[in-house]
C-alpha positions in Angstrom: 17.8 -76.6 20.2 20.1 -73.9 19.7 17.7 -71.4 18.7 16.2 -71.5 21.9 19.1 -72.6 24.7 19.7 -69.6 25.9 16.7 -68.7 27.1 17.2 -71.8 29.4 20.5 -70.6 30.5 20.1 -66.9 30.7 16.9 -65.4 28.9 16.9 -62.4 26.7 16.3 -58.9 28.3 13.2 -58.8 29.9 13.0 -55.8 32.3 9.3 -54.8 31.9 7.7 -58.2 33.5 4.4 -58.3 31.6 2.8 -60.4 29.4 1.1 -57.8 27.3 4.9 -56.4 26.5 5.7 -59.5 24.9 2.3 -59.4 23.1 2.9 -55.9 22.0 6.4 -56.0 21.1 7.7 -59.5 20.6 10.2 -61.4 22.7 12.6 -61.1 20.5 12.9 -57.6 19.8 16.2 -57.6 22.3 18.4 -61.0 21.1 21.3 -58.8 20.2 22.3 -55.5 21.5 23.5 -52.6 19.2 27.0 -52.2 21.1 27.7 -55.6 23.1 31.1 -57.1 24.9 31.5 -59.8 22.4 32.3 -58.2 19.5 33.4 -55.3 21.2 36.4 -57.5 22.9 36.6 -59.0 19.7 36.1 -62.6 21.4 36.1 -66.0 19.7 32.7 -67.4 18.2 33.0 -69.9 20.8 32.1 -67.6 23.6 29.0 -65.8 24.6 28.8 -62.9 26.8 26.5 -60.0 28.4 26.3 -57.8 30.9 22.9 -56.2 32.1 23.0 -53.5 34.9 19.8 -52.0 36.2 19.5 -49.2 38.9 16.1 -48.7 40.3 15.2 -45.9 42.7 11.4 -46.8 44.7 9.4 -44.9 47.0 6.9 -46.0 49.7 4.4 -43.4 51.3 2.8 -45.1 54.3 2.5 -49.2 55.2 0.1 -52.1 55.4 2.8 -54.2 56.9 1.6 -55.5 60.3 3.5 -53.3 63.4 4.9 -50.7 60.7 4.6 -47.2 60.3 5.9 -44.4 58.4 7.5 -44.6 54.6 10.6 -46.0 53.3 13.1 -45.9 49.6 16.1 -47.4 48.8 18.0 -47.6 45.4 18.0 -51.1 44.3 21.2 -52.3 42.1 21.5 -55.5 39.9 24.6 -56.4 37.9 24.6 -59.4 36.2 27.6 -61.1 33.6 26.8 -63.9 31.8 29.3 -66.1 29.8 29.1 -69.6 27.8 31.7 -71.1 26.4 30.5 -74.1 23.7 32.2 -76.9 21.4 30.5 -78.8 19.2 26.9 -80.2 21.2 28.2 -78.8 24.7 28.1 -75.8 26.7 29.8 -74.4 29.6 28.3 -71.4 31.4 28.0 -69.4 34.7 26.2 -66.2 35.6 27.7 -64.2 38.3 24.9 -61.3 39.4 25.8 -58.9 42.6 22.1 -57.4 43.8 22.3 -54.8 46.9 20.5 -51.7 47.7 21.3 -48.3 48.8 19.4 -45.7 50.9 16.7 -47.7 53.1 16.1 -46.5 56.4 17.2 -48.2 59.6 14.8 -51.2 60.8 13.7 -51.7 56.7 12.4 -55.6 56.6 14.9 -55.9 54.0 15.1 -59.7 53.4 17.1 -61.8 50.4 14.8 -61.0 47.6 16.2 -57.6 48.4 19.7 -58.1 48.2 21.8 -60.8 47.1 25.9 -59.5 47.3 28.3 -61.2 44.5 27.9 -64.7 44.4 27.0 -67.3 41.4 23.5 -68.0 40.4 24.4 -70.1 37.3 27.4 -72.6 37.0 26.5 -75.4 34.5 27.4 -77.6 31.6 25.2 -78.5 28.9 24.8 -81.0 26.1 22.0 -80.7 23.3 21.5 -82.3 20.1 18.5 -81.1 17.9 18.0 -84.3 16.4 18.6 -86.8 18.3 19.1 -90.0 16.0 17.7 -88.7 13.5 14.1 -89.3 15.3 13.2 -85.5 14.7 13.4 -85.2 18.5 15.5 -82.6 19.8 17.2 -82.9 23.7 19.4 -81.1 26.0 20.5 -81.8 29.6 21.8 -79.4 32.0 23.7 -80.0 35.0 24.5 -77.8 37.7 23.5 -74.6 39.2 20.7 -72.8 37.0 17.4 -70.6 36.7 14.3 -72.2 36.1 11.6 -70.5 34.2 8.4 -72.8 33.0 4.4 -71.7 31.5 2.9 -69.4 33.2 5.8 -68.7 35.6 3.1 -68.4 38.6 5.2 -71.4 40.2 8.6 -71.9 39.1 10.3 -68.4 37.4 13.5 -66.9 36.9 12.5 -63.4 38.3 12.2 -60.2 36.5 11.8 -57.4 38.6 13.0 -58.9 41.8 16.0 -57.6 43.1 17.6 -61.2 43.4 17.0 -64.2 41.1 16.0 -68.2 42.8 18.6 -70.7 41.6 18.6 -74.0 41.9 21.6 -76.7 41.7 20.5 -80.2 39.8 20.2 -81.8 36.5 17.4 -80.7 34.2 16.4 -82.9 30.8 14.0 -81.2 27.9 12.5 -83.5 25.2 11.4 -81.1 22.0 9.1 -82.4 19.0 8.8 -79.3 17.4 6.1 -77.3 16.6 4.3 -80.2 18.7 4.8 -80.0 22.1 8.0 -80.0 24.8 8.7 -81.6 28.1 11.1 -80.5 30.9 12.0 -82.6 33.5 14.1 -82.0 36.3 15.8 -83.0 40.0 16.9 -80.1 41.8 18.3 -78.3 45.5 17.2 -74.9 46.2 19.9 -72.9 46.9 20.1 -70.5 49.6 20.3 -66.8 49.1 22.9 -65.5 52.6 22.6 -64.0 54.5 18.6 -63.9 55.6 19.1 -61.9 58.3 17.8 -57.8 58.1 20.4 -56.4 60.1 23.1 -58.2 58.0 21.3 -57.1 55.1 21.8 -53.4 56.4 25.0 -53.7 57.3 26.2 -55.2 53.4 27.5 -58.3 55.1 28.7 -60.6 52.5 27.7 -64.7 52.5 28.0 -67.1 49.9 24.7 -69.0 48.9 24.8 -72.7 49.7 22.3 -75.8 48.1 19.5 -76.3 51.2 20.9 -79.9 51.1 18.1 -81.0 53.2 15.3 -79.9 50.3 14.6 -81.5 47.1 12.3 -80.1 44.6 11.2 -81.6 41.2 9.0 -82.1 39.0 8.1 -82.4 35.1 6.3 -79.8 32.4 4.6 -81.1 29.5 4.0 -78.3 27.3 1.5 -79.4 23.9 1.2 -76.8 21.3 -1.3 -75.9 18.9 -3.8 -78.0 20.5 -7.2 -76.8 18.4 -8.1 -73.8 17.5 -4.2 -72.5 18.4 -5.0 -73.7 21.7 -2.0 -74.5 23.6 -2.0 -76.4 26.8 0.7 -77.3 29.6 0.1 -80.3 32.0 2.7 -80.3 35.5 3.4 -81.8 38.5 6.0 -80.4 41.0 7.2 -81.8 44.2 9.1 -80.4 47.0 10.2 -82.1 50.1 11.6 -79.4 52.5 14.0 -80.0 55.4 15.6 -77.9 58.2 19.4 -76.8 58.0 20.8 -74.7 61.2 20.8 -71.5 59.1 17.5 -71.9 57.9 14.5 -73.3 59.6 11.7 -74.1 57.5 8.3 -75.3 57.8 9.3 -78.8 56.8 6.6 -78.6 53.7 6.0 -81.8 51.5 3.8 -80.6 48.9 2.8 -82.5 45.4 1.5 -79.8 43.1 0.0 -80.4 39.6 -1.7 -78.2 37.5 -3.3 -78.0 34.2 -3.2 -74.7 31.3 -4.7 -73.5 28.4 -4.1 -70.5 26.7 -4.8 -68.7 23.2 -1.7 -66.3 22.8 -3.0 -62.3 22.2 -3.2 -61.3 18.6 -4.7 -58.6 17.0 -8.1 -58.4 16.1 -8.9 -61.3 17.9 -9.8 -62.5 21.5 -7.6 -64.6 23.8 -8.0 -66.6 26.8 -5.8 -68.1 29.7 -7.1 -70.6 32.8 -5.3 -72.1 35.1 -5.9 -74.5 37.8 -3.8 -76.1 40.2 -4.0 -78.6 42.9 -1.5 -78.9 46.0 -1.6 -81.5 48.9 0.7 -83.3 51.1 1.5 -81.7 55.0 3.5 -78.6 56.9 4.7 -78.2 59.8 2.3 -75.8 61.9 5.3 -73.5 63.1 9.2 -72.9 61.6 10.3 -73.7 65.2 12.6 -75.9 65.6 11.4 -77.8 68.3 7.9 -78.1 66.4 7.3 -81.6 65.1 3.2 -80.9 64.8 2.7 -82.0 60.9 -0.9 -80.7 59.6 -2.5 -82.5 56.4 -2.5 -79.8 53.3 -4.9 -79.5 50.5 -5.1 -76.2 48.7 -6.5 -74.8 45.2 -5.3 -71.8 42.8 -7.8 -71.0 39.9 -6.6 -68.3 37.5 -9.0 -67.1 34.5 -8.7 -63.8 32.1 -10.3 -63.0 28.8 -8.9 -60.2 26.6 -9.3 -59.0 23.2 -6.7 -56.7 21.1 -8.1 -54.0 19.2 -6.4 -54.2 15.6 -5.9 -50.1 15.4 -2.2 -48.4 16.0 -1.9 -48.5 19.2 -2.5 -52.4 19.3 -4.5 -52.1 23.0 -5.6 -54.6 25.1 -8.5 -55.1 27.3 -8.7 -58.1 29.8 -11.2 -58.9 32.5 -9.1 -61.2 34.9 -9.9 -63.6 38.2 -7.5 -65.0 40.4 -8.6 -66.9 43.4 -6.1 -68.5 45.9 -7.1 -70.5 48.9 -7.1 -69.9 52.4 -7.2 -71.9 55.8 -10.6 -72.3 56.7 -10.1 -72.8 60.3 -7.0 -72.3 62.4 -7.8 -74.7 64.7 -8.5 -78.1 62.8 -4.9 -79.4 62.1 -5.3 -78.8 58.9 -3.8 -76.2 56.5 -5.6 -75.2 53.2 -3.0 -72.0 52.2 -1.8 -72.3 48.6 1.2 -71.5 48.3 3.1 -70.5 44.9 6.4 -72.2 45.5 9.2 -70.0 43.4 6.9 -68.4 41.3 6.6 -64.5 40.2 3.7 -62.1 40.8 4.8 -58.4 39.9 3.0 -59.2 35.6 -0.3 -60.2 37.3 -0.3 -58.3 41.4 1.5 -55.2 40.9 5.2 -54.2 41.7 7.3 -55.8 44.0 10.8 -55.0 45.1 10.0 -53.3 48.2 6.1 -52.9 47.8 4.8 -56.4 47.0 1.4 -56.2 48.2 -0.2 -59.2 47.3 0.7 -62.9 46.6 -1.0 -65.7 45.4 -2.2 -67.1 49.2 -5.8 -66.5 50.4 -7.0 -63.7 47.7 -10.4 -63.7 46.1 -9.4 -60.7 43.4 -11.0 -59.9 40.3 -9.3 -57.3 37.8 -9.2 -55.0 35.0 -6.0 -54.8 32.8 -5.3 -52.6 29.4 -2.4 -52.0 27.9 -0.8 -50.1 24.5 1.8 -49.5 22.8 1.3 -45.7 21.4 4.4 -45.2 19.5 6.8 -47.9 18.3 9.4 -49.2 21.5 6.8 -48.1 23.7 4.3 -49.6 26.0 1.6 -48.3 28.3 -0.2 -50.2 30.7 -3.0 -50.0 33.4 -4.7 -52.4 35.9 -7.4 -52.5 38.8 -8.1 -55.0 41.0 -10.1 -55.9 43.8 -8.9 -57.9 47.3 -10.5 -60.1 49.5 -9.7 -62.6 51.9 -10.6 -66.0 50.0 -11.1 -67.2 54.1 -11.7 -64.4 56.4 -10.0 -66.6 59.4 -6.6 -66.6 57.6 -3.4 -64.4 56.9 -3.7 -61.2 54.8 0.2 -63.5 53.7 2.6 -60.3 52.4 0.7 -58.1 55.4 1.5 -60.5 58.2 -2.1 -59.2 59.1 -4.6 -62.3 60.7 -8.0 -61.9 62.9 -8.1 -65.7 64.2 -12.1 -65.1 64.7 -13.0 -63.6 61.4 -15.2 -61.3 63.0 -12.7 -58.5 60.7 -14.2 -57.6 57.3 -12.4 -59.9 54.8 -11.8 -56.8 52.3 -8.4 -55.9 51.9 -8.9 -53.5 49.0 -7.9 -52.1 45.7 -4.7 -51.2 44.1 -4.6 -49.1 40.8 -1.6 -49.4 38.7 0.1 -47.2 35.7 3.3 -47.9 34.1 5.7 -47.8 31.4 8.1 -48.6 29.2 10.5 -47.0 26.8 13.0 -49.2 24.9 15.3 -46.6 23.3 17.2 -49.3 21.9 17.9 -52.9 22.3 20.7 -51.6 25.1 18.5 -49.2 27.2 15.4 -49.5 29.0 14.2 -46.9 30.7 10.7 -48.1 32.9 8.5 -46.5 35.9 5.1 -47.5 37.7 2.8 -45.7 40.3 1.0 -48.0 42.6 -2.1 -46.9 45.2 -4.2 -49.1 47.3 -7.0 -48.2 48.8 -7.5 -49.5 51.8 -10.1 -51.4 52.9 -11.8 -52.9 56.2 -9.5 -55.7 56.9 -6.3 -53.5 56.1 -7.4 -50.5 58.5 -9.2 -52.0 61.4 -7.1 -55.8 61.7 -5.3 -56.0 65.1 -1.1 -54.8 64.4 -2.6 -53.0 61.3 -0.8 -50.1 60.9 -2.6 -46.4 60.4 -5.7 -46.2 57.9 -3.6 -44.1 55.6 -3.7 -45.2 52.0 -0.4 -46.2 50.8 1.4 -45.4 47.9 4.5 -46.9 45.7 6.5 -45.3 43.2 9.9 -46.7 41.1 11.8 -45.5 38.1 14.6 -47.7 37.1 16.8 -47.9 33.9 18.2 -51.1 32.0 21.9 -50.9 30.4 22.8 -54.9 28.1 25.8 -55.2 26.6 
């Protein structure tokens, strides 16, 4: 267990959000820093510390944002400090991360995965025993305010290139048989992130975060590796029962989610695979009003599939054909809601960037894609992906747009977005990182009612990574 707790605290350094990094360079290329605090402040063995600061500067030429117009930037700022303190089998952490931006132009939708000012997102104590009774079983609980991060991260994720972090205040268990198979389970509270307003935002008005006392989410994750054929598989179910506080109306959602994985890691030489399906039913409120007590019945579907295959030549690239499909409501008038929705999961490793771009979500999209990605020279990595948009239903919300033609007479094609990055780690203390996204517009995006002008739009961001 020790080996491992600390990516359930605070993970290793992870700014380039992809799964082909890790396939290309290992995850844990970055454990230790060349210069860090803890030796430099000569502290005891007892304690653990880091401190990660990332500046990122993005650019936005034009909008697909219903009722916008124009272009927008802003530098985006994360400073995060991390300490653990630990005696024999326990541990006592907290993470204090201040996330704001600089530069944005009046009337930006800035919103709280935008900025975050100094507050806690960690605060725990934790116990763990790597065999526990000598049953080869290994086990650690963790109360408190944490970060959650499970499989495939497309539902519960501690986020990487999001400005600000979800954090969640509860008690988690994990059961470990190793080299067999692990299980998380856990009770939690969403916490918060104040204020929500933009103005506020704007204006660098400081709020501490609070638990959403009224919401509950839980769940467990059995993980089972080395099924066959270094097969690996992950079985789920997450609930979340969502209630109104006076700060922050919700749409009251009650949704049981399970899901099912398999997945063959990339290697080289050799092909690799990863599907994912997942289930979600229960009701949600048809409006956030709070005078709305109209529950509609909800049954939605995600199916994820990609194939890839590494070339075993310098560069190490990958090529993978990939599928996502999320679904939409098929009819706004049947009291009835079929819009997946991905919970507190990440996108930016499989839809492009987000931090102020953030086209596309995992909610009524029918999108196949191309990926590739290499690593050329040693500490660094290349990568490239296409992908196609449509409406899964052509009645329903383009979801990050705000963009909805109630009649579907609208073609359902949103369009395509080509992505380049990269990624130089000159050492395991500095990251430097850009991207270049352009989507193409397509019917739906141009010609939808509130659509903003038919001008393609194009995203831009360089950002560096300091870890001590």
């Amino acid at each position: 267990m020790a080996a491992e707790k600390k990516s359930y605290s605070k993970p290793p350094f992870a700014a380039f959000e992809s799964q082909m990094s890790d396939a290309l360079l290992g995850n844990d290329k970055f454990e230790k820093p060349v210069w860090n605090l803890h030796d430099a402040l000569n502290l005891p063995k007892w304690l653990s510390m880091s401190l990660e600061q990332r500046t990122r500067y993005e650019t936005q030429d034009g909008q697909f944002e219903a009722n916008t117009q124009g272009g927008d930037q802003q530098i985006a700022m994360q400073t995060d400090v991390w300490l653990e303190a630990h005696w024999r089998k326990f541990r006592l952490g907290g993470e204090f991360m201040d996330a704001r931006q600089f530069g944005a132009d009046e009337g930006s939708a800035l919103n709280n995965t935008h900025v975050n000012e100094a507050d806690f997102i960690q605060g725990y104590l934790a116990w763990a025993d790597q065999n526990v009774f000598y049953s080869g079983i290994g086990a650690e609980i963790i109360a408190g305010r944490q970060t959650l991060n499970f499989g495939s991260r497309r539902l519960v994720a501690r986020n990487v290139m999001r400005n600000t972090i979800n954090s969640f205040d509860g008690i988690r268990l994990r059961l470990v048989n190793y080299n067999n198979w692990q299980l998380n389970a856990f009770v939690t509270m969403p916490v918060g992130r104040y204020p929500n307003n933009s103005q506020q935002l704007l204006d660098h008005f400081h709020s501490f975060d609070e638990p959403e006392y009224q919401t509950w989410f839980s769940g467990g994750f059995l993980e089972i590796f080395d099924l066959a054929w270094k097969i690996n598989a992950e079985l789920y179910l997450y609930h979340l029962d969502e209630g109104d506080r006076q700060r922050n109306p919700t749409a009251n959602r009650r949704y049981f989610t399970p899901g099912m994985r398999l997945y063959m890691r990339p290697a080289k030489g050799a092909f690799d695979f990863v599907t994912e399906t997942i289930g979600q039913f229960g009701t949600v409120r048809s409006s956030r009003a709070a005078n709305n007590g109209e529950d509609l019945a909800h049954e939605a579907w995600y199916q994820h599939l990609d194939v890839g295959y590494t070339f075993d030549s310098p560069w190490k690239p990958r090529v993978a054909l990939e599928y996502d499909y999320a679904s939409g409501d098929r009819d706004p008038n049947d009291k009835k809601d079929q819009r997946f929705d991905t919970l507190f999961g990440a996108r930016r490793f499989e839809f492009g960037p987000t931090g102020m771009y953030g086209a596309f979500a995992r909610s009524n999209i029918n999108s196949p894609g191309l990926r590739i990605a290499a690593a050329p020279i040693n500490d660094v990595v290349l990568g490239l992906s296409h992908r196609w948009y449509w409406l899964a239903e052509d009645k329903d919300t383009w979801t990050t747009a705000g963009l909805r033609d109630r009649s579907g007479n609208t073609d359902s094609y949103i369009g395509q977005q080509l992505e380049l990055n990269a990624r130089w780690d000159i050492n395991s203390s500095l990251s430097l990182e850009t991207a270049w996204a352009h989507l193409f517009k397509g019917a739906f995006a141009k010609t939808t009612q509130n659509a903003p002008d038919a001008q393609d739009v194009d995203y831009f961001y360089v950002q560096s990574m300091l870890r001590f």
